[in-house]
C-alpha positions in Angstrom: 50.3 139.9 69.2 53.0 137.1 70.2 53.5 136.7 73.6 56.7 138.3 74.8 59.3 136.4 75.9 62.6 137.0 77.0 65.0 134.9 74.5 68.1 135.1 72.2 67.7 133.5 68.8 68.9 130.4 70.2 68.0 130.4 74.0 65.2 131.0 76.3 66.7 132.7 79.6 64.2 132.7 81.7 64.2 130.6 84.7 62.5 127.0 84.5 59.5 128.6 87.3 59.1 131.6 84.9 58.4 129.4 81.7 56.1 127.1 83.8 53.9 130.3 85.6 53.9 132.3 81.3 52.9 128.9 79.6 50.1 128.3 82.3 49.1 132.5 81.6 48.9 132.4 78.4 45.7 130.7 77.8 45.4 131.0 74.0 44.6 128.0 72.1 47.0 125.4 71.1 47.4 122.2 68.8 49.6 120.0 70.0 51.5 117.7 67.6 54.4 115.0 66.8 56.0 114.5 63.7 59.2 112.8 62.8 61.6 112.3 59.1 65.1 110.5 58.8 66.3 112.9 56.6 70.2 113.7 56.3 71.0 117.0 57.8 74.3 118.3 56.9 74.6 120.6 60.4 72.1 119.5 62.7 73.5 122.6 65.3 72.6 124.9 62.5 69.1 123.7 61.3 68.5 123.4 65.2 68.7 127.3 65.7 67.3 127.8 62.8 64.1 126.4 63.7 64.3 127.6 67.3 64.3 131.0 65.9 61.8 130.8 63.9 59.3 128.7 66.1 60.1 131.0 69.7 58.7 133.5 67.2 55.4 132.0 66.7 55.2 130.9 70.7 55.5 127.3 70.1 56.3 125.1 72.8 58.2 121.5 72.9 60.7 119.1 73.0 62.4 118.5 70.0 65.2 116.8 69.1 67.7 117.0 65.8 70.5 115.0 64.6 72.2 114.1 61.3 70.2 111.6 61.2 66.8 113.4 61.0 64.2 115.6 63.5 61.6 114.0 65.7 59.1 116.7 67.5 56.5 116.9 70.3 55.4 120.6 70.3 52.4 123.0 70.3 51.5 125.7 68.2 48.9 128.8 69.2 46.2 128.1 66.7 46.4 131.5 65.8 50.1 131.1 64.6 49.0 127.8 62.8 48.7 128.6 59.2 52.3 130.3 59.6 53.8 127.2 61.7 52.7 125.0 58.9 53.9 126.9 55.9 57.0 127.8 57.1 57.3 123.8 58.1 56.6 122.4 54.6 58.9 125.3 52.9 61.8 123.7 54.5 63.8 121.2 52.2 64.3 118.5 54.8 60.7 119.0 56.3 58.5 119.2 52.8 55.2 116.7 52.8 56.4 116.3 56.5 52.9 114.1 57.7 51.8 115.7 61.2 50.1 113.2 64.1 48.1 115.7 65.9 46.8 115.0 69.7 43.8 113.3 70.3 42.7 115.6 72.9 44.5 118.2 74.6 44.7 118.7 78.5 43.5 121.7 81.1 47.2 122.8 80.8 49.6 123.2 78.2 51.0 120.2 76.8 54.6 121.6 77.5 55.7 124.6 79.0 58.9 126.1 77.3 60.8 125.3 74.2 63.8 123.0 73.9 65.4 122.2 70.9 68.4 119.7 71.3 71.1 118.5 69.2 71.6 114.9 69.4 73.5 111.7 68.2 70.6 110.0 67.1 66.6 111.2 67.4 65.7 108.1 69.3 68.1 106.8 71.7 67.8 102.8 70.2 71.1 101.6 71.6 71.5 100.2 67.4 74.8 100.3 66.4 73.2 101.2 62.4 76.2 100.4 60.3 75.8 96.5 61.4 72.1 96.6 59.6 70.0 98.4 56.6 68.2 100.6 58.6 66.0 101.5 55.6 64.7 98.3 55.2 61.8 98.9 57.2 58.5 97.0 57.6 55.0 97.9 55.1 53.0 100.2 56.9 49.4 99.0 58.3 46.2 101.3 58.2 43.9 101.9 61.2 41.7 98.8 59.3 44.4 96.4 58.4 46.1 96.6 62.4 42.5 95.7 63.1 42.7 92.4 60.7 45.7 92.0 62.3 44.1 92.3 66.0 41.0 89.6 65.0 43.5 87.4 62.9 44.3 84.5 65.3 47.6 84.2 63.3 49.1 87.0 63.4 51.3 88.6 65.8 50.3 92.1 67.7 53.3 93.5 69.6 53.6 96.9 71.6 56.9 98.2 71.0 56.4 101.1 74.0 57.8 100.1 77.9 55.9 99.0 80.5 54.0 101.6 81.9 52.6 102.8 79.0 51.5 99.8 78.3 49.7 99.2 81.3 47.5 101.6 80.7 46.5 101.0 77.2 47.0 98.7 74.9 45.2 96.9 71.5 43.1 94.0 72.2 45.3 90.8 72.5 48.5 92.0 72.0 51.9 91.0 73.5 53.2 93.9 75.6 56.3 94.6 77.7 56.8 92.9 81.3 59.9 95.1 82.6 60.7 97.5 80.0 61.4 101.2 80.9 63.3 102.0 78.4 63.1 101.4 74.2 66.7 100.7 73.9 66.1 98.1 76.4 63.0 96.7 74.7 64.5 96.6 71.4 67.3 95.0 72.4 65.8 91.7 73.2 62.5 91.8 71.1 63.9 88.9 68.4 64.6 86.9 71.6 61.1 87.3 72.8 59.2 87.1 69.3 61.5 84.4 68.3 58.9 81.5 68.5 56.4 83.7 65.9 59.5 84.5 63.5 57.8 82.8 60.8 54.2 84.5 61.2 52.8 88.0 60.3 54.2 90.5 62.6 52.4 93.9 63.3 54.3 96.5 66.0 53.0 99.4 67.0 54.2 102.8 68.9 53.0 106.1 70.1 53.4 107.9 67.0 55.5 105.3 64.6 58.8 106.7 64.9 60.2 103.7 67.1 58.8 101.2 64.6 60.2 102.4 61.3 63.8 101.4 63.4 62.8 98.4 65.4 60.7 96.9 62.2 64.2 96.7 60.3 65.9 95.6 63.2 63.4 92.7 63.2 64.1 91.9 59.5 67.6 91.9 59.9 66.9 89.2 62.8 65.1 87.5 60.4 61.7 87.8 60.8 60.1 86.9 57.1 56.9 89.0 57.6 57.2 92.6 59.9 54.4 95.3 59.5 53.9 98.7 61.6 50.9 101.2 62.2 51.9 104.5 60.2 51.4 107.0 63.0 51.2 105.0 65.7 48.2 105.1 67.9 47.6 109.1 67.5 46.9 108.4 64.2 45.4 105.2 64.5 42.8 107.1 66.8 41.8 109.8 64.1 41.7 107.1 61.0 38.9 105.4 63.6 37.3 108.4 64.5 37.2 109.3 60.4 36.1 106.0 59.4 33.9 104.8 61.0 35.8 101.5 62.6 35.5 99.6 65.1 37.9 100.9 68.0 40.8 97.8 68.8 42.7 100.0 71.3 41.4 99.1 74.9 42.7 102.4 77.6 44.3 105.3 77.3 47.7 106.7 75.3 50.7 107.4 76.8 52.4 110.7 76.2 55.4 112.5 77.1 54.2 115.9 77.6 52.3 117.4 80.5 49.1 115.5 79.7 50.9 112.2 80.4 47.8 110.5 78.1 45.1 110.2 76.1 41.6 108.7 75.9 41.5 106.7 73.0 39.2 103.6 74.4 36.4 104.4 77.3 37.6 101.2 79.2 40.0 101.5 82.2 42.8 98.8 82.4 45.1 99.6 85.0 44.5 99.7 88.7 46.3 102.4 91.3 49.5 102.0 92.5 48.7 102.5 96.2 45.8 101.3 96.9 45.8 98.4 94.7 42.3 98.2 94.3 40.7 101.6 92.6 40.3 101.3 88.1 42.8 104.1 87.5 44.9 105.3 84.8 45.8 108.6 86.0 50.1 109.3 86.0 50.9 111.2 88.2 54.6 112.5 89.1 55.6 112.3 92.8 55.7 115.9 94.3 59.1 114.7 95.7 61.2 116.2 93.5 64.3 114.2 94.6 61.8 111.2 93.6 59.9 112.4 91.0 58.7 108.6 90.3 56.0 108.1 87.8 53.2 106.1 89.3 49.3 105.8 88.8 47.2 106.9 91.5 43.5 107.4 91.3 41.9 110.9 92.8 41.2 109.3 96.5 44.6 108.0 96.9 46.4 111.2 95.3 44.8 113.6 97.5 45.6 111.4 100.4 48.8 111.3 100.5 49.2 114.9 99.0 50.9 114.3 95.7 53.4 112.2 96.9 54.5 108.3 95.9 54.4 107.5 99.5 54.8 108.5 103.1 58.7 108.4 103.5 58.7 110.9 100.2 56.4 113.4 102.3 58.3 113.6 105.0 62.1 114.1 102.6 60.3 116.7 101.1 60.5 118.8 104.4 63.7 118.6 104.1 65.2 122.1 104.2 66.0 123.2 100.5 69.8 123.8 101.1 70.2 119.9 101.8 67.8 118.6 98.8 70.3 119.2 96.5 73.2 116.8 97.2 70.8 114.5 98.7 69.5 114.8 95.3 72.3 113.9 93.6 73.3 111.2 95.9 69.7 109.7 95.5 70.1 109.8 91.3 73.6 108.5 91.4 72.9 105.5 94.1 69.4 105.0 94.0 67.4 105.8 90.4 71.1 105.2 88.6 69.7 108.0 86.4 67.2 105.2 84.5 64.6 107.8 82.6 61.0 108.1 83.6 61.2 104.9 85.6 57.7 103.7 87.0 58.2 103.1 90.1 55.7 100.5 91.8 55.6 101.8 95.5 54.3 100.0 98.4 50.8 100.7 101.1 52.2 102.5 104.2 
């Protein structure tokens, strides 16, 4: 039977605690999975209730986001509803042959905890004006084997084309990642800058689950780089075509993700340390319970029970703040403070 929930065809009204305490009852099953297409769609506001009626129906829970452009989706689907998910998926025109990237390994909780579907300018925010380049012209794609070529190939070029902190906690073997990125559009921007001294050699770049590559490998080309490649799937798929194969595993750490698992294990080694003690192998993200703050930051168990879920000392003691005031102070912290950058790590200091 689907699990009840309070909606219209095109919006969930309950209240953002209600989703969170239903998603965390409801302990059927789930797959959770990413997929992506640029595909021209003619009313993205129309294809976007469209599947949010038909996937509220089958309990599927996500962040998804549509343009004109294309769809790109991080959701999860009762195994029970699977075989329906999937068909109804492939019978669309824009979706058909649609590859999924399915997780790793999913967490104690669910991977999201409500539905949102939302209409946007472009699926990826890549700060690309794309009339000034062929946006098709992307790079080849690599296999799980040929990235690994690339990896042992002392002339080639491995780049991460993720930000900083999920970099930091995994990564392939050797390869060039982000200093001070938080943000793609960011990244992106001044990748031909930073790659410009290997313009001339192979190039392979690599994402979560590919869909910032196909853009920022023909970005490259256009910046004339001779010889640009990207992992097809991105690490999630890299990790199964391993797994499948039989190869040799090049990814060192964990996975990023943005859902509720905030990672996965793809390599047994741990490569980042904790952000407030310095000193304990961690790769644990953890939001601070500051919701005002809300930084991202890793902090391994000892530390994170410590200080109670919170970034620091000063956030534990804002967060006694009486509810009535945490509001504007809020705002006035997002407008002053954070300037409203998204999922910023924040590297916070021993008090």
């Amino acid at each position: 039977m689907i699990f009840a929930m309070q909606t219209t065809t095109v919006r969930d009204l309950r209240s953002r605690e209600q989703k969170r305490r239903d998603a965390v009852a409801d302990t059927r099953p789930r797959t959770t999975v990413s997929f992506y297409r640029y595909v021209r769609i003619a009313d993205p506001q129309a294809f976007r209730d469209k599947l949010y009626a038909k996937w509220s129906a089958l309990d599927c829970m996500g962040r998804i986001y549509v343009a004109s452009e294309g769809i790109n989706a991080q959701m999860n689907v009762p195994k029970m509803y699977w075989d329906q998910f999937d068909a109804w998926v492939q019978n669309q025109p824009e979706l058909k042959g649609v590859p999924y990237k399915i997780a790793v390994e999913e967490g104690q909780i669910p991977s999201f905890f409500k539905l949102t579907i939302k209409v946007r300018d472009k699926i990826v925010a890549d700060g690309l004006d794309d009339d000034t380049f062929d946006v098709t012209n992307t790079g080849e794609y690599l296999t799980a084997a040929q990235m690994n070529e690339y990896v042992e190939d002392p002339n080639a070029v491995v780049f991460d084309m993720r930000n900083n902190y999920e970099a930091e906690v995994g990564h392939f073997e050797g390869a060039i990642t982000p200093d001070d990125f938080v943000t793609f559009r960011d990244e992106l921007k001044r990748t031909p800058e930073l790659l410009k001294e290997h313009k001339d050699k192979k190039v392979a770049i690599y994402c979560t689950g590919g869909i910032r590559c196909e853009k920022a490998s023909a970005w490259l080309k256009h910046n004339g780089f001779k010889d640009v490649k990207h992992l097809k799937g991105g690490i999630i798929d890299y990790a199964h075509q391993v797994k499948q194969q039989g190869l040799k595993n090049k990814f060192r750490g964990k996975n990023f993700v943005f859902d509720e698992r905030l990672g996965e294990r793809i390599g047994d080694e741990v490569i980042s340390n904790c952000h407030l003690c310095k000193e304990t192998k961690s790769d644990s993200h953890h939001h601070c319970k500051n919701q005002i703050c809300h930084a991202l930051f890793i902090g391994c168990d000892q530390c994170v029970e410590k200080r109670g879920g919170y970034c620091s000392w000063k956030c534990a003691q804002v967060d006694k703040i009486p509810q009535k005031y945490k509001k504007p102070l809020a705002r006035w912290y997002n407008q002053y403070v954070r300037k409203r950058q998204p999922f910023t790590k924040t590297k916070v200091k021993v008090s």
